[in-house]
TIZA-797240 format. One line per field, with one value per residue: residue in one letter; residue number from 1; y, z negated, x negated of N, C-alpha, C in turn. Coordinates in pm, 1 decimal. Atoms other than C-alpha are relative to their C-alpha. Last residue first. Example, Ala and Ser with C-alpha at 12.3 -4.5 7.8 and 13.67 -1.06 7.14 Angstrom:
<tizas>
type (s | a) .
seq (2 | 1) .
n.yy (-119.0 | -119.0) .
n.zz (6.0 | 0.0) .
n.xx (82.0 | -89.0) .
ca.yy (-106.0 | -450.0) .
ca.zz (-714.0 | -780.0) .
ca.xx (-1367.0 | -1230.0) .
c.yy (109.0 | 120.0) .
c.zz (-73.0 | 0.0) .
c.xx (77.0 | -90.0) .
</tizas>
This chain:
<tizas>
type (x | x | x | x | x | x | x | x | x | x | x | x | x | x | x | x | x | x | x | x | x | x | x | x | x | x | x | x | x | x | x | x | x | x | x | x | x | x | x | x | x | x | x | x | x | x | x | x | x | x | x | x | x | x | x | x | x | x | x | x | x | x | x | x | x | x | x | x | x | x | x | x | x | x | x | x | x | x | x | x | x | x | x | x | x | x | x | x | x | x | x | x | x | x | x | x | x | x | x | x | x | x | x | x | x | x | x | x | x | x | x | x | x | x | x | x | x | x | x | x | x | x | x | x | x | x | x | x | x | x | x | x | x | x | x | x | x | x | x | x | x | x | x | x | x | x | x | x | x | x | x) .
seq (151 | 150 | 149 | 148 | 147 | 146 | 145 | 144 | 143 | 142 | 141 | 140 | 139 | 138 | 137 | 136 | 135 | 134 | 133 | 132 | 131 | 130 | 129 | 128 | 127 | 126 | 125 | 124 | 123 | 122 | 121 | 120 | 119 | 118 | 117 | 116 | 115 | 114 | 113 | 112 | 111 | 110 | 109 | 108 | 107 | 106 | 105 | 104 | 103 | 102 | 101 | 100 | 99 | 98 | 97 | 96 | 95 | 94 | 93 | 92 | 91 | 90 | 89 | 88 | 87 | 86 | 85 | 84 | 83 | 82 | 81 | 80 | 79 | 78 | 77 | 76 | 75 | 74 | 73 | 72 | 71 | 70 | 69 | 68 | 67 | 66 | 65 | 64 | 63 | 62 | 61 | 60 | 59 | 58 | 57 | 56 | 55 | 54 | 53 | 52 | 51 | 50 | 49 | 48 | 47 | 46 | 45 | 44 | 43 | 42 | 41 | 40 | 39 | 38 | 37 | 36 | 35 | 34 | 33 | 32 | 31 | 30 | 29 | 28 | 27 | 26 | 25 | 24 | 23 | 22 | 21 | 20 | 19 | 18 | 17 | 16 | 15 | 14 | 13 | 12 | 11 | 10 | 9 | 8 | 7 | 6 | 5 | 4 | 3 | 2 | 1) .
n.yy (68.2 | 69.1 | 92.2 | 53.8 | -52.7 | -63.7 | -168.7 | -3.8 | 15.9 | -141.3 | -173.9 | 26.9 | -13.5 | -101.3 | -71.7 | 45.8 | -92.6 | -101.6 | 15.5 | 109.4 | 80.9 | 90.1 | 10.9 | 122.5 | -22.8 | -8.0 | 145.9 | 94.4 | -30.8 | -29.6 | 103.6 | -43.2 | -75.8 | 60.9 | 59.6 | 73.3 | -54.3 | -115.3 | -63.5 | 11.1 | -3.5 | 63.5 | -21.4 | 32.2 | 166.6 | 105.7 | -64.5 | 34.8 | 134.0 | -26.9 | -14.5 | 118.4 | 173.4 | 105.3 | 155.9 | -34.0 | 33.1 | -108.9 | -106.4 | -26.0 | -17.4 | -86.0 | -63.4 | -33.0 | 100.3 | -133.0 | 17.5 | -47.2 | 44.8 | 143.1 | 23.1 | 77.5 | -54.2 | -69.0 | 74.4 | 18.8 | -103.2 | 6.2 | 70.1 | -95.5 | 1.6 | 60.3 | 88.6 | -123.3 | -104.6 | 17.1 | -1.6 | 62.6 | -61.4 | 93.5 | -56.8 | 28.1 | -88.2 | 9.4 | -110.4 | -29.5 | -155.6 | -123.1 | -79.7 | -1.1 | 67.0 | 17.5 | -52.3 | 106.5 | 83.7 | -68.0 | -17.1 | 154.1 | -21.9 | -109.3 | 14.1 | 109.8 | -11.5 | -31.0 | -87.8 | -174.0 | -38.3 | -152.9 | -78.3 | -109.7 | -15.4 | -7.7 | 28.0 | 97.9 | 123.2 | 121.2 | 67.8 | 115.5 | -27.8 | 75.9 | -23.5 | -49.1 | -183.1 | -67.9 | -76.1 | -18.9 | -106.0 | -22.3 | -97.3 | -33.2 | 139.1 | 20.3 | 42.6 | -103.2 | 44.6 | -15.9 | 47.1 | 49.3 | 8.1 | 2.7 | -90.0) .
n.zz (-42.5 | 43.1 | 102.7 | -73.4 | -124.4 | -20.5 | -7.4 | 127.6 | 33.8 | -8.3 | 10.6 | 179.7 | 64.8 | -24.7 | 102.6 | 131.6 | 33.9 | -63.2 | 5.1 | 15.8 | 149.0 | -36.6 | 183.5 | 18.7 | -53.7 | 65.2 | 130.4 | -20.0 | -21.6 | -103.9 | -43.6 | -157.5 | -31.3 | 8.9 | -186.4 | -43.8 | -128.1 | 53.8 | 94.6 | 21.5 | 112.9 | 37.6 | 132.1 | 50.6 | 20.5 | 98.2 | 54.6 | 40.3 | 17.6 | 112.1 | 94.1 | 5.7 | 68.0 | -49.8 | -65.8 | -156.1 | -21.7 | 122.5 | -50.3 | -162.3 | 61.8 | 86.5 | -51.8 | -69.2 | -108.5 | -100.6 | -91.0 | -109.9 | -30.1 | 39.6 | 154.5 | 58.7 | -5.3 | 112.2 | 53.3 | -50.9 | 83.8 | 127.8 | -33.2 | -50.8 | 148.7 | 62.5 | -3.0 | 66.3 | -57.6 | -120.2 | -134.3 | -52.0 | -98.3 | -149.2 | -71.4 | 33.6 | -25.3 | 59.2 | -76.6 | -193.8 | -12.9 | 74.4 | -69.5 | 137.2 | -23.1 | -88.0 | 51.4 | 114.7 | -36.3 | -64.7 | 87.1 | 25.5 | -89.9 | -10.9 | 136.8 | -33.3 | -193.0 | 62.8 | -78.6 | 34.4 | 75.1 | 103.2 | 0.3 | 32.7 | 106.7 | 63.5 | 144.5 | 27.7 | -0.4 | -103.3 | 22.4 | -40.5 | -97.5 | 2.0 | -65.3 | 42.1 | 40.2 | -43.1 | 57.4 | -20.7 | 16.0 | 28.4 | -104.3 | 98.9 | -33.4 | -162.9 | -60.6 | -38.6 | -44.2 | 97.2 | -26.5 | 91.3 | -14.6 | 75.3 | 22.1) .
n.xx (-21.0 | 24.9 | -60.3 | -32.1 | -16.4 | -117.5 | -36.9 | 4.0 | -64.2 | -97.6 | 21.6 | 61.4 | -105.7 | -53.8 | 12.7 | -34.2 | -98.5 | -57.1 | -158.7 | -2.4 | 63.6 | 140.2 | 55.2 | 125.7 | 110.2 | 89.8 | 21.0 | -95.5 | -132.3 | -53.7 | -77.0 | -16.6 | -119.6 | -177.0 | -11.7 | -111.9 | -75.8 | 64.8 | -54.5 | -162.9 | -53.1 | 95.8 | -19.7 | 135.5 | 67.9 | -11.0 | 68.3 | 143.0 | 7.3 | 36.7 | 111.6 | 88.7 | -60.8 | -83.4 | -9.5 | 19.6 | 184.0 | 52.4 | -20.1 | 98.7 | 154.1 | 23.7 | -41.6 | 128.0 | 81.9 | 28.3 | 37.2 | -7.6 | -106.4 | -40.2 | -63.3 | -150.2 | -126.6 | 10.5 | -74.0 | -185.8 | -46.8 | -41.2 | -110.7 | -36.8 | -60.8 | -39.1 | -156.5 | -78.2 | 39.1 | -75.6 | 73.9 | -14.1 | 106.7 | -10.5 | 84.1 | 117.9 | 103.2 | 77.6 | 100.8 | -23.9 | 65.4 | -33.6 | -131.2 | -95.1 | -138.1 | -90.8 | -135.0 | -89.6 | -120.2 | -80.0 | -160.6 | -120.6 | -65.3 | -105.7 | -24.1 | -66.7 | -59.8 | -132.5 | -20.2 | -5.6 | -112.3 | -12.4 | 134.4 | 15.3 | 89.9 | 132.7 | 37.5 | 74.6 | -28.3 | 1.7 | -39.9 | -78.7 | -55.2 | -75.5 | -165.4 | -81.7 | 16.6 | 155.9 | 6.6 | 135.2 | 28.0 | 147.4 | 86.5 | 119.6 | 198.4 | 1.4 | -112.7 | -108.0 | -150.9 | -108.0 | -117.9 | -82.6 | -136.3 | -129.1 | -111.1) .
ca.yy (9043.8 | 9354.3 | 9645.2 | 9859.2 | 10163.8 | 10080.6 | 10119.4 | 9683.7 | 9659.1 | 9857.8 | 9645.5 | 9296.0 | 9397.1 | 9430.7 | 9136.5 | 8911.2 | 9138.0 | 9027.0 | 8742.4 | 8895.5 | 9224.3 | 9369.1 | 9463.6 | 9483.2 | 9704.7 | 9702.4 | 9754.8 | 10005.6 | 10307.4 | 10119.1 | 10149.6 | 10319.0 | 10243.9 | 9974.9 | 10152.8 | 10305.1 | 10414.6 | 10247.8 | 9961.4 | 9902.9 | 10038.8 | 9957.4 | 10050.8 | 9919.1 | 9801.7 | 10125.8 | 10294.5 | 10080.2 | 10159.8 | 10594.8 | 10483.7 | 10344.9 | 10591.7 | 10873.9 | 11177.8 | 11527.9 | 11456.6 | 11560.4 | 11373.0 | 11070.5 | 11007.6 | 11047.1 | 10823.8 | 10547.2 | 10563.3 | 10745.8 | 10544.5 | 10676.3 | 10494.1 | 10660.7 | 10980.5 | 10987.0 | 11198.0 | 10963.7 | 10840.1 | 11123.4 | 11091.6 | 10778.6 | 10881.9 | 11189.8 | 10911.1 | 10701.0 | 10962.1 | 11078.8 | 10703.9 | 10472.3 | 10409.0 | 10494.9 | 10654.5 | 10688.9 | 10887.8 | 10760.5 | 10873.3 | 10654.3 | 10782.0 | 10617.5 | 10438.3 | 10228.8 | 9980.7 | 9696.7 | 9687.2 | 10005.0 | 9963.4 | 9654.1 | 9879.9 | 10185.4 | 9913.0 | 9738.8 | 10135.1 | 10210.1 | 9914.0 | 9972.9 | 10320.0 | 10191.2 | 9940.0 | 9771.6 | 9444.5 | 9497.7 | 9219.0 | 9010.3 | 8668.1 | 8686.7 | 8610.3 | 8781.4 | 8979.2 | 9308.4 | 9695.1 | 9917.5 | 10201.8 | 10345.9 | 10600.3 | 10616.6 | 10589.6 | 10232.3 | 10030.1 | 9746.8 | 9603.3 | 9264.4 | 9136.4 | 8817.4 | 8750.0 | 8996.0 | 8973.2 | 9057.6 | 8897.0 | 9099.4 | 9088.3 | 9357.3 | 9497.6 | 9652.3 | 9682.5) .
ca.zz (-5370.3 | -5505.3 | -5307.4 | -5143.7 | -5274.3 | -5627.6 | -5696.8 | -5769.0 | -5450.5 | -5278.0 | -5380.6 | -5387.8 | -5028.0 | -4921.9 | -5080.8 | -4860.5 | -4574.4 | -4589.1 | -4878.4 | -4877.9 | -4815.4 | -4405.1 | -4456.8 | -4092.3 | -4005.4 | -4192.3 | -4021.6 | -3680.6 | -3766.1 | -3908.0 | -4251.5 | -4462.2 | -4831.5 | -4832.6 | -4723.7 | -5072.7 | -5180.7 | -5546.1 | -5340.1 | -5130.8 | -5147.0 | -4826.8 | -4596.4 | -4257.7 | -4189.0 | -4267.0 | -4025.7 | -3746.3 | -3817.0 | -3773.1 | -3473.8 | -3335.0 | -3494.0 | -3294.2 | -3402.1 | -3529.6 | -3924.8 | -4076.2 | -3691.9 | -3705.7 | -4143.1 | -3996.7 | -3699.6 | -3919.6 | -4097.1 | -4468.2 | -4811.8 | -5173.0 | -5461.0 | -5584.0 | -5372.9 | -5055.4 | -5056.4 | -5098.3 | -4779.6 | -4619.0 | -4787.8 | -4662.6 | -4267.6 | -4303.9 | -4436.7 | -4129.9 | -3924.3 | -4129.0 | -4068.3 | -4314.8 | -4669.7 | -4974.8 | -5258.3 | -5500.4 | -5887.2 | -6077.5 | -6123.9 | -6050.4 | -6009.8 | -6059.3 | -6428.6 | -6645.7 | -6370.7 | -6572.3 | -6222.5 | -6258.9 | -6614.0 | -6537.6 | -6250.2 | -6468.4 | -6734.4 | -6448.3 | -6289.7 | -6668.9 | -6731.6 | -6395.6 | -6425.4 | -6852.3 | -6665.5 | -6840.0 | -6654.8 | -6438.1 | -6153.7 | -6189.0 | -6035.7 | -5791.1 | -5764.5 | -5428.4 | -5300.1 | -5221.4 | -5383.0 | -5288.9 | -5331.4 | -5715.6 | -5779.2 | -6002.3 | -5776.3 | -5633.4 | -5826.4 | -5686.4 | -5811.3 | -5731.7 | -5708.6 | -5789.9 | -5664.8 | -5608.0 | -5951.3 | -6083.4 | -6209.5 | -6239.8 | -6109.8 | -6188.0 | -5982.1 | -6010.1 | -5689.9) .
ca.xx (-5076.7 | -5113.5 | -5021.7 | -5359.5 | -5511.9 | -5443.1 | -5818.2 | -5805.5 | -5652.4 | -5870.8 | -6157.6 | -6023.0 | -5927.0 | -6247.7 | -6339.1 | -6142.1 | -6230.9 | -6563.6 | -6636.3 | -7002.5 | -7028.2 | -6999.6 | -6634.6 | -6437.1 | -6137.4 | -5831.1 | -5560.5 | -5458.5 | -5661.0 | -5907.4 | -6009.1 | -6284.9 | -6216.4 | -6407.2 | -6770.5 | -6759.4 | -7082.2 | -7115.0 | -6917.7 | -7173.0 | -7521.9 | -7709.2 | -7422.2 | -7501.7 | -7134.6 | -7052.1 | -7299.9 | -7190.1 | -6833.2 | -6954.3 | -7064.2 | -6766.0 | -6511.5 | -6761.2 | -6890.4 | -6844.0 | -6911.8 | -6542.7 | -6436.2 | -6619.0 | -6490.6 | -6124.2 | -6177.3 | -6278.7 | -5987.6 | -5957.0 | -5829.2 | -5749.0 | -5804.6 | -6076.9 | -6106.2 | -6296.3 | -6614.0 | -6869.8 | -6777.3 | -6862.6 | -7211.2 | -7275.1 | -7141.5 | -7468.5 | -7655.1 | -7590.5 | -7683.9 | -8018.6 | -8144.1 | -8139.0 | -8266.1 | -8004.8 | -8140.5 | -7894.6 | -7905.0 | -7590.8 | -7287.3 | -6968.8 | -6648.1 | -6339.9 | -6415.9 | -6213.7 | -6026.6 | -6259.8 | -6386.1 | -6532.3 | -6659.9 | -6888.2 | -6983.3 | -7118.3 | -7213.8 | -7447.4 | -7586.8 | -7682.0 | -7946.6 | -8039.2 | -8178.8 | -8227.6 | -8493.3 | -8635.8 | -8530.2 | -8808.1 | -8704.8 | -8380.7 | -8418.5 | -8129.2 | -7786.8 | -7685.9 | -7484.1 | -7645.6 | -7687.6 | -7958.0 | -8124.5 | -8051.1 | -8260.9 | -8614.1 | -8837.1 | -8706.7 | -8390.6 | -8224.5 | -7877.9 | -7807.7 | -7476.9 | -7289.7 | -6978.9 | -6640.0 | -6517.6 | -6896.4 | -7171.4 | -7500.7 | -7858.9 | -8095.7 | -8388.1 | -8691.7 | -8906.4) .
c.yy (-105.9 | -87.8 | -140.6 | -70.2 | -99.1 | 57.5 | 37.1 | 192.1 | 62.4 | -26.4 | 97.5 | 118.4 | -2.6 | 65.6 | 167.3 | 126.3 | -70.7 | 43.0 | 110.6 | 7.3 | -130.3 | -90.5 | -110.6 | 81.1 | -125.0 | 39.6 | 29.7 | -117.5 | -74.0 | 41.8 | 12.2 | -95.3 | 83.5 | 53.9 | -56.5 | -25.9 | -99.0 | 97.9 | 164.8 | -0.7 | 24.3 | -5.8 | -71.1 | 30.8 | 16.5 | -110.9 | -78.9 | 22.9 | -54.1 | -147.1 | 13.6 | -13.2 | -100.5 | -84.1 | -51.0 | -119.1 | 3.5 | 51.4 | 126.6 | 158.9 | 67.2 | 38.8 | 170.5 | 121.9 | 93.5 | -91.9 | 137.0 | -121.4 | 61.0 | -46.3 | -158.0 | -27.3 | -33.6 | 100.0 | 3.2 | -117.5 | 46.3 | 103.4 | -56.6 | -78.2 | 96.3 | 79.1 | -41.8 | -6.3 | 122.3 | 142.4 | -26.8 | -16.8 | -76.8 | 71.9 | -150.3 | 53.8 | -10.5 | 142.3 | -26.2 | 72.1 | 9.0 | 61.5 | 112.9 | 45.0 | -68.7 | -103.5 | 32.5 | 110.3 | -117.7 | -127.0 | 41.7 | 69.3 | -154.0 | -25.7 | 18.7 | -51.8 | -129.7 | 68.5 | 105.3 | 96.8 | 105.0 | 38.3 | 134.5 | 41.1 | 157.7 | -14.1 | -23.2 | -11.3 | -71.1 | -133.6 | -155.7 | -78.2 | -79.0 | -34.9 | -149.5 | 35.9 | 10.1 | 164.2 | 43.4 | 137.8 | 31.4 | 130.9 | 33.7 | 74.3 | 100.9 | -86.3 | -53.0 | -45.5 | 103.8 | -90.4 | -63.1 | -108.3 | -108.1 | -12.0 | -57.1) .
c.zz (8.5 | 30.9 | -74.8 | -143.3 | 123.5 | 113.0 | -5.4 | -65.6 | -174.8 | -81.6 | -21.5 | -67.0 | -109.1 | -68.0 | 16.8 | -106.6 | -124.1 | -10.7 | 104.4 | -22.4 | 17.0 | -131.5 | 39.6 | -165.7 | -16.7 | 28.7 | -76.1 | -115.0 | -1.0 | -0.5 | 133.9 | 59.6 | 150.8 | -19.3 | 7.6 | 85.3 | 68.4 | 103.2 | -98.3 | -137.4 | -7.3 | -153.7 | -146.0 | -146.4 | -21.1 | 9.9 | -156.1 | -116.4 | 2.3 | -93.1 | -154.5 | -72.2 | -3.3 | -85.4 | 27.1 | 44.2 | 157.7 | 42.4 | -132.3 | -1.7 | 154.9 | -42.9 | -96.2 | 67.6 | 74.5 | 125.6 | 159.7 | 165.7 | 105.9 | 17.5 | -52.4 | -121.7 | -8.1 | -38.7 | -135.1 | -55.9 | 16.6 | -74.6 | -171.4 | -22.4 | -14.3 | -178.2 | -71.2 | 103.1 | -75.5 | 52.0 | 110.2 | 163.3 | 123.8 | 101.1 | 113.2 | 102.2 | -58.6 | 12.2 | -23.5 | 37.6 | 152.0 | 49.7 | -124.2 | 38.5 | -83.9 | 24.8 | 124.2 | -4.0 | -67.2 | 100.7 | 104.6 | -158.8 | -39.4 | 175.4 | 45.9 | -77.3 | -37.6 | 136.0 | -47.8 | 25.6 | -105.6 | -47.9 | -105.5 | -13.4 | -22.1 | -111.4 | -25.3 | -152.0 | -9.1 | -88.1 | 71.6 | -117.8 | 53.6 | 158.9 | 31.1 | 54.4 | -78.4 | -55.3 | 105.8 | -43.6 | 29.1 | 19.8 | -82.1 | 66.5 | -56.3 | 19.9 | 113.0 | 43.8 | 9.2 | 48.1 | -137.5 | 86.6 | -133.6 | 29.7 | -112.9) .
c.xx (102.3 | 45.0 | -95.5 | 125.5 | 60.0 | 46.4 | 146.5 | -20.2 | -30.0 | 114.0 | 100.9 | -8.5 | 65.1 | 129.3 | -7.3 | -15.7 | 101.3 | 139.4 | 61.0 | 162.7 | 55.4 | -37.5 | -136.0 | -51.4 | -105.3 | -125.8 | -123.8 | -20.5 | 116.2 | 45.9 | 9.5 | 70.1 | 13.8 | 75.0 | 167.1 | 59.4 | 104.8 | 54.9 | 2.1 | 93.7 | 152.8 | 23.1 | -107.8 | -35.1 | -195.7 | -43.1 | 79.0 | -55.0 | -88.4 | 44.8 | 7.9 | -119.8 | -114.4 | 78.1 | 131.8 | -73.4 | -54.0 | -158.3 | -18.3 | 14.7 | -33.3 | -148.2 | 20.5 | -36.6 | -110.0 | -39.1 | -26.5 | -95.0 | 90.6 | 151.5 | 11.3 | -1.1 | 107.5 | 100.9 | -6.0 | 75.1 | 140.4 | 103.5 | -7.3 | 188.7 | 104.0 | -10.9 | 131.1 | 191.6 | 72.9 | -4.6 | 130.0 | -110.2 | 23.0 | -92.9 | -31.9 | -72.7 | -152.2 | -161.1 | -121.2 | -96.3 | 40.2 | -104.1 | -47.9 | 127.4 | 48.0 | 41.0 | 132.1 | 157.8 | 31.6 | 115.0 | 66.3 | 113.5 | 76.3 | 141.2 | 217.5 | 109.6 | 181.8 | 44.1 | 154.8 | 28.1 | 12.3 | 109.8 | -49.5 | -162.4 | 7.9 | -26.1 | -101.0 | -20.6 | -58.2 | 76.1 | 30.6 | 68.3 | 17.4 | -47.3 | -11.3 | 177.0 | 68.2 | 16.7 | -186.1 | -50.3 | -164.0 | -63.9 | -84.0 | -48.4 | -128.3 | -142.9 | -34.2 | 120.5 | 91.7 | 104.3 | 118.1 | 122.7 | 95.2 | 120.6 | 85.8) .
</tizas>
């Protein structure tokens, strides 16, 4: 599988590329795989430029594995605005579920950031952040949307 690894604020990630879509992102500083890849090429400006602070929307072609559930809780999170937040409870009830389940489904998130598991919050705080640095770089995130003060 073609993949790319990139530096980033929040640590080194590793863009993966199958079929032609995007379907995974991860933490790690891999050996890049099929660096020909203008896919890949495209999904490391797109987040070079988001956490420049010059893009809020990325658009690239995503293929995220996981049940129909969990993509059902992606795609709801696809929906929140940049720099906006929504608790758990919000996403359950656009998608007729649970809070709990639809927290499983972030924390299974297979392309973070891109899909934006860190702008789902508890009702009462933050919640949890399955990426590396957890609610460290959670907060890295929202901060750098404007969706949280600055430190």
């Amino acid at each position: 599988m073609p993949s790319l690894s990139i530096p980033s604020p929040v640590g080194p990630l590793t863009i993966e590329e199958q079929a032609d879509k995007i379907v995974a992102i991860s933490w790690s500083n891999g050996a890049s795989r099929g660096n020909d890849s203008p896919l890949l090429d495209e999904a490391a400006r797109q987040l070079a430029a988001y956490f420049e602070g010059k893009l809020s929307h990325f658009d690239l072609p995503l293929a995220p594995a996981g049940s129909p559930f969990e993509k059902r809780v992606w795609a709801a999170m696809q929906q929140i605005p940049y720099g906006e937040t929504r608790c758990y409870g919000d996403l359950a009830a656009a998608i007729g579920s649970a809070p709990r389940a639809v927290g499983g489904a972030c924390g299974r998130n297979p392309i973070p950031v891109v899909v934006p598991c860190h702008r789902v919050l508890a009702k009462g705080g933050m919640g949890g952040y399955s990426g590396a640095g957890g609610l460290d770089t959670k907060r890295t995130l929202l901060r750098l949307e404007g969706a949280l003060p600055a430190a």
